[in-house]
N, C-alpha and C positions, 0 to 999 in steps of 0.2 A: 762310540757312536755319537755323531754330531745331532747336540737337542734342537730339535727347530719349536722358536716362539714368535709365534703368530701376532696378529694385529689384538686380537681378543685379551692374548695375556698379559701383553704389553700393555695393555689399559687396566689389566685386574693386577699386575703385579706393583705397580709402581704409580703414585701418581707425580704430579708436578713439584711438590714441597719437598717431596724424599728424593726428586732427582735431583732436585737444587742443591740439597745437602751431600748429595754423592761430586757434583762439581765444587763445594766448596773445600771438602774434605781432601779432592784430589790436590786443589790448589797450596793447600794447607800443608799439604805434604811435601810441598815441594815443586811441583810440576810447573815449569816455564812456558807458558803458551805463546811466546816468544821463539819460543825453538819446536814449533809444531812445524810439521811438512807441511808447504803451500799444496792448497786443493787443484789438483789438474783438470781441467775442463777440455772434450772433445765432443766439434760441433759434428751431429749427427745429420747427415739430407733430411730433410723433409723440414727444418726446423727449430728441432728437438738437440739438447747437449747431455753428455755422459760428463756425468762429474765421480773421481777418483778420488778418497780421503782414507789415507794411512792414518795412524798414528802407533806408538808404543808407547810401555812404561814396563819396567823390569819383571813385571806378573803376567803380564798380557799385553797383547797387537790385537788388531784390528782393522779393516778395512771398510767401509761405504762404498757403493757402487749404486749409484743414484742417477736416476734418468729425467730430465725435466722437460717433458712435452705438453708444450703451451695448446697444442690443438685437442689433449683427450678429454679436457671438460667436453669440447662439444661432442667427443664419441661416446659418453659417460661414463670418462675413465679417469682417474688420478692425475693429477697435473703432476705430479712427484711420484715416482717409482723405485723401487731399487732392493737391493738385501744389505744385511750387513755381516759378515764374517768374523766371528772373535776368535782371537787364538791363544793358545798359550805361550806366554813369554818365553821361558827357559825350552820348550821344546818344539814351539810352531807348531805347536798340534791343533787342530780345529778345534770347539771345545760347543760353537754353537752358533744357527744360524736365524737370523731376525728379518722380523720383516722391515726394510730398509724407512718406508713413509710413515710408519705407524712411529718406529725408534726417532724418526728425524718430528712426528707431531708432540713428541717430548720431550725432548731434547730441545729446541728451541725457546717452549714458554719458560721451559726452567730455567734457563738460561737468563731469561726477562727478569722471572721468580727473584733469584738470585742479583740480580741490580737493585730490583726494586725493594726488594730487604733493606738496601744500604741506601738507597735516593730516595724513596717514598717515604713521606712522615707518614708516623704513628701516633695511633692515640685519639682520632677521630674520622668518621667515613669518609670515604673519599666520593667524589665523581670523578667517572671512566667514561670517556671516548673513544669509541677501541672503529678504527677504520678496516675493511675486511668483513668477510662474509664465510668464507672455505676454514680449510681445517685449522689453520693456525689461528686464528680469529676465535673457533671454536676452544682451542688449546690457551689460547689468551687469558682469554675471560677466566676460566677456570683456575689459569694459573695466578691471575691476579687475585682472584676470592680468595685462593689461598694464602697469602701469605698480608693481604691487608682487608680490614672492611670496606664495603663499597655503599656508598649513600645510594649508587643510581649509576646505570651503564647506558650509555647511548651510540645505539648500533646506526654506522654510516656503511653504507654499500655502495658499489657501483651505481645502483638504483635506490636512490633513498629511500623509496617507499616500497619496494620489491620485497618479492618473497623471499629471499635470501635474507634481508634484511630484517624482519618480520618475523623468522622462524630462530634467527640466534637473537632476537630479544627476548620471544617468547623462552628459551634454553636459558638464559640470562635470569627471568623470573623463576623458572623450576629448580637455581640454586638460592632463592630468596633474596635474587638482589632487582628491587625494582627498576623496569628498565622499557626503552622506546627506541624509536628510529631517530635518527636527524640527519644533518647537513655539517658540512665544513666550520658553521660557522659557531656549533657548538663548544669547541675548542676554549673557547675566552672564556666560557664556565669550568672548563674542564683542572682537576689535581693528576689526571693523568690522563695519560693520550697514547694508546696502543697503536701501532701502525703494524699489520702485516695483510700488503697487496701484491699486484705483481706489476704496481703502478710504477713509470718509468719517469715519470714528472710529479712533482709535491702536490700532496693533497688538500695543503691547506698554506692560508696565508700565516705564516711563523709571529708575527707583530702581532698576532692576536692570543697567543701562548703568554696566559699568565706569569711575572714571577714567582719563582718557586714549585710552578709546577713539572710536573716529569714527561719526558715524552721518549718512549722506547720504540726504535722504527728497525725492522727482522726482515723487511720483503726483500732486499737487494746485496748480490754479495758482486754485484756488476758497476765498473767504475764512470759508467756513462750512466746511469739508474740509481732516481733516489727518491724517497717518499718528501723527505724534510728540504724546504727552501733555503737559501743562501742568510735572511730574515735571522731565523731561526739558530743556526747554527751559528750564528756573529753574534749573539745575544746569550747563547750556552754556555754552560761548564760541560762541558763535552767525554765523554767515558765511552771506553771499547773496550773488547777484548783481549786485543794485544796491538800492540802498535804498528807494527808490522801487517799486521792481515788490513786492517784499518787503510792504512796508506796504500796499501796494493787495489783491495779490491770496495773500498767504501765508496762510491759515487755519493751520499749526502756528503760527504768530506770532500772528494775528491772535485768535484765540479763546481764547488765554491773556491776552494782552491783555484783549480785551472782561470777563473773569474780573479783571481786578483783580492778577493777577497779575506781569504785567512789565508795561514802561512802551515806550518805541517805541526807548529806548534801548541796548536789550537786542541790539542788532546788534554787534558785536563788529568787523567788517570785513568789507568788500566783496571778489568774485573779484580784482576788479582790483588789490583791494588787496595783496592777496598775489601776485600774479604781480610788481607792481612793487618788492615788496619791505618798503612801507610796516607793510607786517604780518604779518611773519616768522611763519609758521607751525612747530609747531603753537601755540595760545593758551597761555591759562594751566593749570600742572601742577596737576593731583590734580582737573581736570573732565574730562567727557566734550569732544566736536569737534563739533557741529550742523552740517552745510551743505546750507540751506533752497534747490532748485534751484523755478522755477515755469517756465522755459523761457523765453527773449526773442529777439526779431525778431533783433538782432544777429547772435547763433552761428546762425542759419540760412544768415545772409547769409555768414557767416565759413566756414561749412561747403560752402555750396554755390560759394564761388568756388574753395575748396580744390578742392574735387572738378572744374571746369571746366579748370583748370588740368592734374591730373591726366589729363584727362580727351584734354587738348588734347595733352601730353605720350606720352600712349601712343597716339595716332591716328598719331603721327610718328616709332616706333618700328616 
């Protein structure tokens, strides 16, 4: 029988810091995110795109089947849909089925999580800028408390002073990190700078991004669409996921590029690369820290056997 885990378990089984370590474990093992399947995208009428993510590893497949309809906020529905299917490797047996936005609202910040281990210094609080309001923003924040201290977060919205904006600082306080609204131009205080919107143009002017500080930007895996300015990314040590996905589908890379401005070389190191060591983070002193996330088939697959496990482990408790 196929286990179905809901949104609910997905949140009690696993949080951000133990999914991080399920991707670093994968990586550690071997896993090339390099030779993941490119994500198929099929544009739906009305709008809306159907995105398709395989992935394997010799114990288990998997698939995402994710929907991204830009119009259900205003139905009050999930801008992100989908299930995800896990199988078993040696037999292609189903094994369990997830809720596809709830796996992808964890899978992402850990994915952050997991950068920011290796680019974010330790050892004293930080201040967070975290841009966004919706569930990733929510997923953020959390994932950043976890894995560093935070001095103070400062929530930017679409509406600076809106209630979106106002209710994940208020969420931001009730994990004891104190915390306000602002503006773009918070930034030039900021040790770290969350981006995840569904903004198509940068958020903020890049020249105002500290040396040394980190800026991890998740909203876009579209090569025309990008949170971070041309600024910004001239002035980076730059880190992705794999180079390949980066170059396909990164619009903050890919349109400063198309500009004449950097060249394809401008990648500094891959996740993996730093998880193995190869590229001791953080980059080089007196820049800022880029990590260009577009999301890949892998860390779904990484995430969602984490959680099976878990999953399997507390059925037997």
């Amino acid at each position: 029988m196929i286990r179905q885990i809901g949104a609910a378990e997905i949140t009690a089984l696993l949080g951000p810091a133990a999914a991080a370590d399920a991707l670093a474990d994968a990586l550690r093992a071997g896993l090339d995110p390099e030779a993941c399947p490119q994500r198929s995208a099929v544009a739906v009428p009305g709008g809306g795109e159907l995105l398709l993510m395989p992935a394997a590893q010799e114990a288990y497949a998997g698939v995402k089947i994710a929907g991204v309809a830009p119009g259900n906020p205003a139905r009050g529905l999930p801008r992100i849909t989908g299930s995800y299917l896990l199988l078993d490797g040696p037999t292609l047996s189903p094994l369990a089925l997830f809720d596809g936005a709830a796996l992808t609202a964890l899978r992402t910040p850990a994915v952050s999580a997991l950068a920011l281990r290796h680019l974010a210094p330790a050892g004293r609080p930080l201040r967070l800028v975290l841009f966004g309001t919706g569930p990733q923003a929510y997923g953020h924040l959390e994932a950043a408390a976890a894995v560093r201290e935070l001095a103070e977060a400062v929530v930017v919205g679409r509406d600076p002073g809106g209630p979106g904006a106002k209710a994940l600082a208020e969420h931001a306080r009730t994990l004891g990190v104190p915390a306000r609204t602002g503006s773009a131009a918070d930034v030039a205080g900021a040790d770290l700078v969350l981006c995840c919107t569904t903004a198509r143009t940068p958020l903020f002017d890049g020249r105002l991004v500290a040396p040394g500080a980190v800026v991890v930007a998740v909203g876009s895996h579209e090569p025309d669409a990008r949170e971070t300015d041309t600024a910004l990314v001239r002035r980076s040590a730059v880190y992705v996921e794999a180079r390949s996905a980066a170059l396909r589908e990164a619009g903050d890379l890919l349109v400063p590029e198309a500009e004449g401005a950097i060249g394809p070389g401008c990648i500094t190191a891959t996740l993996a690369d730093l998880v193995a060591g190869r590229a001791p983070g953080p980059g080089p002193a007196g820049c800022p820290q880029l990590f260009k996330s577009v999301g890949m088939a892998w860390e779904d697959l990484a995430v969602a056997v984490a959680l099976y496990a878990a999953a399997g482990k507390n059925s037997e408790t």
